[in-house]
C-alpha positions as CSV (number, residue, x, y, z in Angstrom):
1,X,-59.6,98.3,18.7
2,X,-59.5,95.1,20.8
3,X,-62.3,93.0,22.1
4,X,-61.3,91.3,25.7
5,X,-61.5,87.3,24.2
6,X,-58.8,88.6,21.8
7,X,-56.7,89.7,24.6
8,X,-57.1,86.7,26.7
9,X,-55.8,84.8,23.2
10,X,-52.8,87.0,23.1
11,X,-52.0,86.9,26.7
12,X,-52.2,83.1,26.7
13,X,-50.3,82.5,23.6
14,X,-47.5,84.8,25.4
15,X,-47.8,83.2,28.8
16,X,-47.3,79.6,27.3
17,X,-44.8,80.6,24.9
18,X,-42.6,81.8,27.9
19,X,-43.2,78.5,29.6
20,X,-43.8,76.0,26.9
21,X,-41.3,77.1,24.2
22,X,-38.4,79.7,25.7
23,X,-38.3,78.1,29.2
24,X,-38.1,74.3,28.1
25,X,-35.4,72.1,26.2
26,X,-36.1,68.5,24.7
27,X,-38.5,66.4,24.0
28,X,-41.4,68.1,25.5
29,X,-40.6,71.5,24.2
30,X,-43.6,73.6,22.2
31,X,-42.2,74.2,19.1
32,X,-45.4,76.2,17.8
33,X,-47.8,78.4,20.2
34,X,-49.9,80.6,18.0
35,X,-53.1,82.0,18.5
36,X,-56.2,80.6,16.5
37,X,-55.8,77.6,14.1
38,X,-52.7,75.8,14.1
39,X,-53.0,74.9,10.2
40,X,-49.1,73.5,9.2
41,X,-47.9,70.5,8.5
42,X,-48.1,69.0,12.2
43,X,-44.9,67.0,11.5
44,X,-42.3,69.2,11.5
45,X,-43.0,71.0,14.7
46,X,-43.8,67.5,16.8
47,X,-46.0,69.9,19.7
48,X,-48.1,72.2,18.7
49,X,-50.2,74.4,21.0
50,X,-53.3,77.0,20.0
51,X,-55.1,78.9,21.7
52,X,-58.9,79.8,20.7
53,X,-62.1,81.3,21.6
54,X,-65.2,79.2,21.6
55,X,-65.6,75.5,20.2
56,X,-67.1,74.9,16.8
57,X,-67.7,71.1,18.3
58,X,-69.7,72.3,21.2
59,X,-71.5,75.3,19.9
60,X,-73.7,75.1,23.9
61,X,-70.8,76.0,25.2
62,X,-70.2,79.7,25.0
63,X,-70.0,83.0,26.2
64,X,-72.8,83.7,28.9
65,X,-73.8,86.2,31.4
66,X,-73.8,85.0,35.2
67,X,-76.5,84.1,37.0
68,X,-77.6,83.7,40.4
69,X,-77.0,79.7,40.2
70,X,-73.5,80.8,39.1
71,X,-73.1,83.1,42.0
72,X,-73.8,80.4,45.0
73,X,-71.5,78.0,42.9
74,X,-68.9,80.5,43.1
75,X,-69.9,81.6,46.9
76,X,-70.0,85.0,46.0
77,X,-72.2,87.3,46.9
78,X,-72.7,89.9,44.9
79,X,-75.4,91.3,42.3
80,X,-75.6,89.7,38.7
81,X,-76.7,92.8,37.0
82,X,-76.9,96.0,38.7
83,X,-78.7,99.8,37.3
84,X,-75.7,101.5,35.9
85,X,-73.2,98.8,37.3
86,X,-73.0,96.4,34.6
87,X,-72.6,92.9,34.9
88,X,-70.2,89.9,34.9
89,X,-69.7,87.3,32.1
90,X,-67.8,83.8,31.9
91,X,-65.6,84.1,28.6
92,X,-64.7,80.6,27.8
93,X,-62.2,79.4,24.9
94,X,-59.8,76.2,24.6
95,X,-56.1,75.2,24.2
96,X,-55.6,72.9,21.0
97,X,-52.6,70.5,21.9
98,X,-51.2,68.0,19.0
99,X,-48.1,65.6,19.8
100,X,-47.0,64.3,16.7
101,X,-44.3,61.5,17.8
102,X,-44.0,59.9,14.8
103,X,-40.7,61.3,13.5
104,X,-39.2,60.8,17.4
105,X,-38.7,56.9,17.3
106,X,-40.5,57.2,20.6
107,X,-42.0,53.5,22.3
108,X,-45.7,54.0,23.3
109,X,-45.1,54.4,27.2
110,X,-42.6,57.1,26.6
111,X,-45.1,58.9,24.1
112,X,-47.4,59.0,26.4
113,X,-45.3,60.4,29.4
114,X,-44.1,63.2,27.3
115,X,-47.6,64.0,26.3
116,X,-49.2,63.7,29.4
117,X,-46.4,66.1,30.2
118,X,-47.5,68.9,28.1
119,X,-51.1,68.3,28.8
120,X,-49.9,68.8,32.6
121,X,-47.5,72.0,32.0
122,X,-50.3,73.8,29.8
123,X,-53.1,73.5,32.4
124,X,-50.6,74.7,35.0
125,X,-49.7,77.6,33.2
126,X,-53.0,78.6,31.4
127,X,-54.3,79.0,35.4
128,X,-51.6,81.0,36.2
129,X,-51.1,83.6,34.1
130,X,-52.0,86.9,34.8
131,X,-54.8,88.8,33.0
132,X,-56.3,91.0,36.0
133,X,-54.9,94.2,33.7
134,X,-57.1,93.2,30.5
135,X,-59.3,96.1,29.8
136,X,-60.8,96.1,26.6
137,X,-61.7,99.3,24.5
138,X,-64.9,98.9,25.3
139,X,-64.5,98.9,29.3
140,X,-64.6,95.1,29.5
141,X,-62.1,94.1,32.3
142,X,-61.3,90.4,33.3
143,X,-62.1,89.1,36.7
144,X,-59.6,86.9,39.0
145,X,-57.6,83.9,37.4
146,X,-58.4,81.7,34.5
147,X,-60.0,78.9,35.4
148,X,-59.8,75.3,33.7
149,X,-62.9,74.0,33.8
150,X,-62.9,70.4,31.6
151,X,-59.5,68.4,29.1
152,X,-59.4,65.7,26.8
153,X,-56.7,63.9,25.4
154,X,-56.2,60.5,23.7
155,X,-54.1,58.8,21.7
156,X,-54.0,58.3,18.1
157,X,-51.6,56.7,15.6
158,X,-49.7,53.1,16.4
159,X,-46.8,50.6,16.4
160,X,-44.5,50.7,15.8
161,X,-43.7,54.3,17.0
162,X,-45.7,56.4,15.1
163,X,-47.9,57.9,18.3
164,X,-49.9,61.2,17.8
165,X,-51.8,62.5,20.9
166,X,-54.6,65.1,20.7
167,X,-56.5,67.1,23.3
168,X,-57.9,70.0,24.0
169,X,-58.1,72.1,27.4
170,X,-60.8,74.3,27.8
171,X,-60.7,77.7,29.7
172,X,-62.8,80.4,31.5
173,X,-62.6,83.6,32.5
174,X,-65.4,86.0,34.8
175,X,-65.0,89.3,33.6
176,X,-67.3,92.4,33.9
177,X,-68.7,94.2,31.4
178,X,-69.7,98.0,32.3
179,X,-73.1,99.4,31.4
């Protein structure tokens, strides 16, 4: 059995895998894209990217059903809940990305380019993959595109070229949910 967040993980993880890992060479490459918590030893594959549901560190951020407010936001018109029609929920979850240039020999400015780069390439992908066929087993279907709704990234480590960068990107998805 498979619940729809699941799928969205799995989808993702094979959507940025494609993009992030078979489709790129160098320095920027993902060496690991793995669903749910990347827990290695973050220096031997330098970029790591994992894809989750939820966010332990901001537990008021979750799953909800959508409102009214949420309808005019989106400029749809349509009803939130319906007798025998179900209704439509945001599923959110987040990319993990770790950089770990400290094996690399990398200056600062470069560092930062190349992990500003796969900051960029992951949001650009996450919005684009396909997921309109995700039907769950129980009748859950996802909506439209995924959206990215918030990222955060920043630097850690130091001089002289030991420069790890973290972040995280966070994602939504409208799906409905049948009655």
């Amino acid at each position: 059995m498979s619940q729809i967040k699941h799928m969205l993980v799995e989808r993702f993880v094979e959507e940025l895998t494609q993009r992030m890992s078979t489709e790129v060479s160098g320095a920027t490459k993902a060496n690991v894209v793995k669903a749910y918590r990347f827990q290695e030893d973050p220096l031997t594959p330098s970029i790591s990217l994992w894809v989750t549901t939820g966010d332990p560190d901001k537990p008021a951020d979750r799953d909800a059903r959508i409102s009214a407010e949420d309808m005019e936001m989106l400029s749809m018109r349509i009803p939130v809940a319906e007798v025998g029609g179900g209704h439509l929920w945001w599923r959110k979850g987040k990319v993990e990305i770790e950089c770990f240039f400290i094996l690399n020999d990398y200056d600062q400015e470069t560092s930062g380019d190349y992990a500003h780069t796969v900051l960029g390439r992951t949001m650009h992908w996450l919005e684009r993959t396909y997921i309109a066929d995700l039907v769950d087993d129980y009748g859950e279907q996802a909506i439209f595109k995924p959206i990215v709704y918030a990222s955060t990234f920043f630097e850690g480590g130091g001089p002289p070229a030991d420069y790890i960068w973290r972040g995280s990107v966070y994602w939504q998805v409208l799906t409905h949910r049948p009655m």
